[in-house]
C-alpha positions, -999 to +999 in steps of 0.1 A: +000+000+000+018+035-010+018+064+012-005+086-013-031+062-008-031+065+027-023+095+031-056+102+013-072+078+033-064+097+065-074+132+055-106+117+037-115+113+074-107+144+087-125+160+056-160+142+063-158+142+102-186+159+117-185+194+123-195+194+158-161+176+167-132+185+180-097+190+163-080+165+190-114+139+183-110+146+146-071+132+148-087+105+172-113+092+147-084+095+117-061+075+136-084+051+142-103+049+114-064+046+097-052+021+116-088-006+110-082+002+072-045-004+070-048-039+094-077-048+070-057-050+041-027-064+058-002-037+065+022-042+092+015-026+124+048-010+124+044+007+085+009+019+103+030+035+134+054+047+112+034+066+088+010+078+110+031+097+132+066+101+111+044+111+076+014+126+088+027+134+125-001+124+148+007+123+180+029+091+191+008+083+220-021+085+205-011+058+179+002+040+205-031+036+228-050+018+195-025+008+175-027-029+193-066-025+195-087-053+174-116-042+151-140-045+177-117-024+195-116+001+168-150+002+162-162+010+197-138+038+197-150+057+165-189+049+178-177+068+209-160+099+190-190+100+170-221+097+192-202+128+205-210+147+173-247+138+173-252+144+213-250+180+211 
């Protein structure tokens, strides 16, 4: 998977995340989001750390806290972020 693609992927996210969030849950869902898409389709977890914080320089540990999390995992998190959006 090349870095262009992913890179879109990541700011595709950040482009369609609600309004009502914040920057900080924005770069939460992203990471997120990124890191279920790249395990999907089979990228290492290391290329995932690495990109996301040496290419598009989120924060390390925020990476860090999900980067082991399963897709359930995942999941829960972004349903979190967003029932944020639609609560106020």
């Amino acid at each position: 998977m090349n870095r262009t693609f992913m890179s879109g992927y990541y700011q595709g996210v950040v482009e369609v995340a609600p309004a009502a969030l914040s920057a900080a849950q924005v770069t939460e869902l992203a990471v997120t989001m990124t890191i279920q898409h790249l395990r999907h389709v089979g990228v290492a977890v290391t290329t995932i750390h690495d990109f996301l914080v040496d290419d598009i320089g989120a924060d390390a540990r925020l990476v860090a806290r999900f980067i082991n999390f399963d897709a359930d995992q995942l999941s829960t998190a972004q349903a979190r972020i967003l029932a944020l959006a639609f609560a106020k």
